[in-house]
C-alpha positions in Angstrom: 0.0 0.0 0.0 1.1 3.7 -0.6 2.9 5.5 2.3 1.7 8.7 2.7 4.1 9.2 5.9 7.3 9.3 4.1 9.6 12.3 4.5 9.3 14.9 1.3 11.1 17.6 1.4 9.0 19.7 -0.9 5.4 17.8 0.0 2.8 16.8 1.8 0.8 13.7 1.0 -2.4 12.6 2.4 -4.7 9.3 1.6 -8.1 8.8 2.0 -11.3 7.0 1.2 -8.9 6.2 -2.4 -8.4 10.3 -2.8 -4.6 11.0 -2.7 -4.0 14.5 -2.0 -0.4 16.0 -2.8 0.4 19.3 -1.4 3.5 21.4 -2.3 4.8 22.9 0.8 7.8 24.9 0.7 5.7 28.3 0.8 8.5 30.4 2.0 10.7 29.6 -1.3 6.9 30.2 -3.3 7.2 26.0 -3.8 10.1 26.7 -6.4 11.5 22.7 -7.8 14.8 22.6 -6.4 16.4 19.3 -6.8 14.7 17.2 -4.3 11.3 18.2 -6.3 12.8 16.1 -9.1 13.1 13.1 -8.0 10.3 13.1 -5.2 7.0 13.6 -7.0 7.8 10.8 -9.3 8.5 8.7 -6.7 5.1 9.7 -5.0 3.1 9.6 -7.8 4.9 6.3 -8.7 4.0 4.6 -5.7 0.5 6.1 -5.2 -0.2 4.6 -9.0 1.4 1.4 -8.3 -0.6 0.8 -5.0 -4.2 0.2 -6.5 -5.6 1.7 -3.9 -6.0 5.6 -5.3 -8.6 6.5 -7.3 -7.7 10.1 -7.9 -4.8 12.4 -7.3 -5.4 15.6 -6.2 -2.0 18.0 -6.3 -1.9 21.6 -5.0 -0.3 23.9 -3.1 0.2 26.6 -0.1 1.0 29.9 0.2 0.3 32.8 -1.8 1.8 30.8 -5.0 1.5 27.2 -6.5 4.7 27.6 -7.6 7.4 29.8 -9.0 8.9 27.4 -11.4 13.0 25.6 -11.6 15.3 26.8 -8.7 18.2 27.7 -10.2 20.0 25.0 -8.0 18.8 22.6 -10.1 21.7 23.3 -12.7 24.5 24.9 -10.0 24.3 22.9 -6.8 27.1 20.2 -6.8 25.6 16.6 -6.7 21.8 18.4 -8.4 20.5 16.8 -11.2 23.1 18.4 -13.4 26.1 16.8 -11.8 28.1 14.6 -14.1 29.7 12.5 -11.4 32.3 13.1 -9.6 35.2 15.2 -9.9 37.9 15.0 -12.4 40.8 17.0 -13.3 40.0 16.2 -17.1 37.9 18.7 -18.7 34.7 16.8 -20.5 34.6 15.9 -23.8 32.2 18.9 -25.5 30.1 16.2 -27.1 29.7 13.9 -24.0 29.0 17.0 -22.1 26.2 17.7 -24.4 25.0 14.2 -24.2 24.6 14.8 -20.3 22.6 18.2 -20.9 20.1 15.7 -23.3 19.9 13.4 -20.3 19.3 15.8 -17.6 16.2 17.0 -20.1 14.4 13.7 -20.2 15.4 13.2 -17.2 12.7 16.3 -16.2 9.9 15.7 -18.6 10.2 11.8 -16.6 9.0 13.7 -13.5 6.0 15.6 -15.1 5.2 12.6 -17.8 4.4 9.7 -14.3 0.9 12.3 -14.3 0.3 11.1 -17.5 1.0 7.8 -17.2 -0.5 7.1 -13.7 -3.0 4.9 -13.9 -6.1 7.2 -12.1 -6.7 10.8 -13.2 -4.7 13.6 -11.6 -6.3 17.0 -11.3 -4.2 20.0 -10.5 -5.4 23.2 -8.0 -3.8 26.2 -8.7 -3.6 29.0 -6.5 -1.4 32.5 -7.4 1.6 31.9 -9.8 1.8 29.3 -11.9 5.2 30.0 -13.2 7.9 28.2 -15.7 7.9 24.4 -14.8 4.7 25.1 -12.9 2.7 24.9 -16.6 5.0 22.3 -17.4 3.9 20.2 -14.4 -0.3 21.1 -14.9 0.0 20.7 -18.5 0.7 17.1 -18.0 -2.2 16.7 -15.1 -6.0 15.8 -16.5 -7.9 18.2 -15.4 -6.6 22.1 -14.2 -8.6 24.3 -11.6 -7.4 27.5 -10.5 -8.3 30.5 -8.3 -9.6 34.1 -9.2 -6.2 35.4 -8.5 -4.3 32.5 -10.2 -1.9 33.8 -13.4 -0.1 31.4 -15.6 3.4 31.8 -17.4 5.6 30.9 -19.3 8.4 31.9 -18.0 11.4 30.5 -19.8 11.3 32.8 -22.9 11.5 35.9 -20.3 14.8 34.4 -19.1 16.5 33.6 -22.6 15.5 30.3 -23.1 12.8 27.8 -25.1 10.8 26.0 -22.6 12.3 22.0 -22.6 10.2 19.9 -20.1 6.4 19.9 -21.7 4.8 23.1 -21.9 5.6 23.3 -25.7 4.6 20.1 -26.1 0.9 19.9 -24.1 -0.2 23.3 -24.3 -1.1 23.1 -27.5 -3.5 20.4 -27.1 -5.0 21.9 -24.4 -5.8 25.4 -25.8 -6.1 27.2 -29.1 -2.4 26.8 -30.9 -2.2 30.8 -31.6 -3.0 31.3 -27.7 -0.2 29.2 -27.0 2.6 30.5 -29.4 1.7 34.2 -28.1 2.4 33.1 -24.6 5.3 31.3 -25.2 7.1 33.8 -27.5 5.8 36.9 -25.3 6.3 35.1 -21.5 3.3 37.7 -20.6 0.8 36.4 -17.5 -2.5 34.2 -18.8 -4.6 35.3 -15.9 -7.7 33.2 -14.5 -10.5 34.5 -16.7 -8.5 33.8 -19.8 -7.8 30.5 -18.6 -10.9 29.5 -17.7 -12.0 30.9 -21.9 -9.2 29.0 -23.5 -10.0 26.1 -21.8 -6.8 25.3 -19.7 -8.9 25.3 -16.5 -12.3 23.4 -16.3 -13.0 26.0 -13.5 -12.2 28.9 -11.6 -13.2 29.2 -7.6 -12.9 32.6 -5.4 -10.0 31.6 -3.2 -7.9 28.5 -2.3 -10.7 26.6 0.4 -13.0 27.0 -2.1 -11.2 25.7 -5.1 -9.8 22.8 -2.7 -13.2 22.0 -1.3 -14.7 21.7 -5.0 -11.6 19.8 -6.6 -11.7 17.5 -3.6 -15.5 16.8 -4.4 -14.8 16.3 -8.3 -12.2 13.8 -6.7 -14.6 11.8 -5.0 -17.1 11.9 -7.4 -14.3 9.7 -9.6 -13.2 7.9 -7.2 -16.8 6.4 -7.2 -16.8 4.8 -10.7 -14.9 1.4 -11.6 -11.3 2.6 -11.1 -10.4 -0.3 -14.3 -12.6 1.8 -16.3 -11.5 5.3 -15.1 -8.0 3.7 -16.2 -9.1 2.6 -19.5 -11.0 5.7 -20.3 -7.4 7.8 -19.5 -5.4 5.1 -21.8 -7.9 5.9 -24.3 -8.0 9.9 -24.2 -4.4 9.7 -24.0 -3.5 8.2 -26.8 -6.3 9.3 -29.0 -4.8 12.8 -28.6 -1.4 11.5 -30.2 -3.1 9.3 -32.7 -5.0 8.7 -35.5 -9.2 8.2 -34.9 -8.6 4.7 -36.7 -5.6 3.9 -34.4 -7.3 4.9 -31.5 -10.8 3.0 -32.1 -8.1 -0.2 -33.5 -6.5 0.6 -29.8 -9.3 0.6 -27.9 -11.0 -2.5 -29.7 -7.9 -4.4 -28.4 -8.3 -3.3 -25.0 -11.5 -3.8 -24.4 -10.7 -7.7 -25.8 -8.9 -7.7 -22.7 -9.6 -5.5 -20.2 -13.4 -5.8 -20.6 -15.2 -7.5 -17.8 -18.9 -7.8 -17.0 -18.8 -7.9 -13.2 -18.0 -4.4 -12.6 -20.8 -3.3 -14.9 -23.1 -5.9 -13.1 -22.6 -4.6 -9.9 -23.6 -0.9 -11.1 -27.4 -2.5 -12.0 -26.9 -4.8 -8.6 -26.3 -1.4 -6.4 -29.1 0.4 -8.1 -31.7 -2.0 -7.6 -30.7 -2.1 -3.9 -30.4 1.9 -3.3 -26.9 2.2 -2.7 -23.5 3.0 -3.8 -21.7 0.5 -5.9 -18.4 -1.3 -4.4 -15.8 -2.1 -6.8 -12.6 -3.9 -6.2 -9.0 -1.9 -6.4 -6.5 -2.4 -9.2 -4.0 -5.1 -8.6 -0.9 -3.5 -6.9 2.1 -3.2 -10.1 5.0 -5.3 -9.7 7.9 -3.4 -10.7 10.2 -5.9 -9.5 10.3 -9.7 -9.1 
């Protein structure tokens, strides 16, 4: 089973009734990704997934932003992410050093892409600043939220560089594709309103309770429904959106050859006819080693 208990440095992580919630919570730094962030929500996320026992990931944050984006530390602090190793007196090899730099990319998207591959629907509440790796992290959730005061940005191209861990890549999908080349070219603030138009964010809520209270609720309302076919239906609108229709519906014909059982569908009818709530069995815990 998952263990909400462990010791993040940069969250918080609570379980119940199958509703994960994660919770950035390094508000004095404005919940900026230095290099613990890296390797810690994947390994949250990863386990929560492989448990079987979430239905629905909630993430947000605290303080007066969800987050301000990459700490610089990221690329500077000896032994970060971008350390090659230990220390040498030989200088690097410009082509291996290169290599590295490619490495330490994917090695970023990984964090953001275990939203989009865990296996129950993540929904992201943002409060305040969304900043630089802040859209790249929502971008790859299902489902955005956000307060009145919440701004989005892309902040890379204010700083001199093209933005390298999914923003580029997601955004796109998600809202108009001359929407999204204005704010990534211009690095200017997408504020709430616009959101909310575009389509980025399925809702906007007065203040952080609020949003937090109605994401939570959305949550449960999932976390209700056959959690197989929750799973299937997020296989499905994934790859659809990278696909062709006939690929998809040749994708999904497959899946359903296999993943298809009556029994969860049987006990929908069973828990109407008695007045309650249907019960459905967990996924199977993933076995990532033998």
């Amino acid at each position: 089973m998952p263990n909400p208990d462990l010791d993040y440095t940069c969250f918080d992580v609570t379980l119940e009734g199958g509703i994960a919630h994660l919770r950035l919570s390094r508000p004095e730094a404005k919940n900026t990704m230095i290099p613990e962030f890296w390797s810690e929500l994947p390994a949250a996320v990863n386990d929560l997934s492989d448990s079987g026992e979430v239905r629905a990931l909630v993430i947000s944050s605290t303080g007066r932003h969800f987050t301000a984006g990459m700490d610089l530390a990221v690329f500077t602090q000896p032994g970060s992410l971008s350390s090659s190793g230990p220390d040498t007196t030989e200088r690097p090899e410009f082509g291996r050093v290169r290599a590295e730099t490619r490495n330490l990319a994917l090695t970023l998207q990984e964090s953001f892409s275990c939203l989009e591959k865990a296996r129950m629907p993540v929904l992201a509440a943002v409060q305040g600043g969304c900043v630089g790796g802040g859209v790249d992290m929502v971008c790859a959730a299902d489902m955005r939220y956000c307060t009145a005061d919440a701004f989005f940005c892309i902040q890379e191209i204010n700083i001199g560089m093209t933005a390298d861990v999914g923003t580029l890549q997601r955004l796109p999908r998600i809202i108009p594709d001359g929407l999204a080349r204005e704010l990534a070219y211009t690095g200017r603030r997408l504020t709430a309103d616009e959101a909310k138009a575009a389509g980025l964010v399925n809702q906007v809520y007065p203040d952080n309770e609020a949003m937090v209270e109605g994401v939570l609720a959305i949550a449960r309302e999932i976390a209700q429904r056959s959690p197989l076919a929750i799973w299937g239906s997020k296989e499905m609108l994934n790859y659809t959106r990278d696909h062709s229709v006939a690929d998809s519906l040749n994708y999904v014909a497959t899946w359903q050859s296999g993943m298809f059982h009556p029994d969860d569908m049987a006990e929908v009818f069973k828990a109407k006819s008695e007045g309650r709530d249907p019960a459905f069995q967990n996924l199977l815990p993933v076995r990532r080693t033998l």
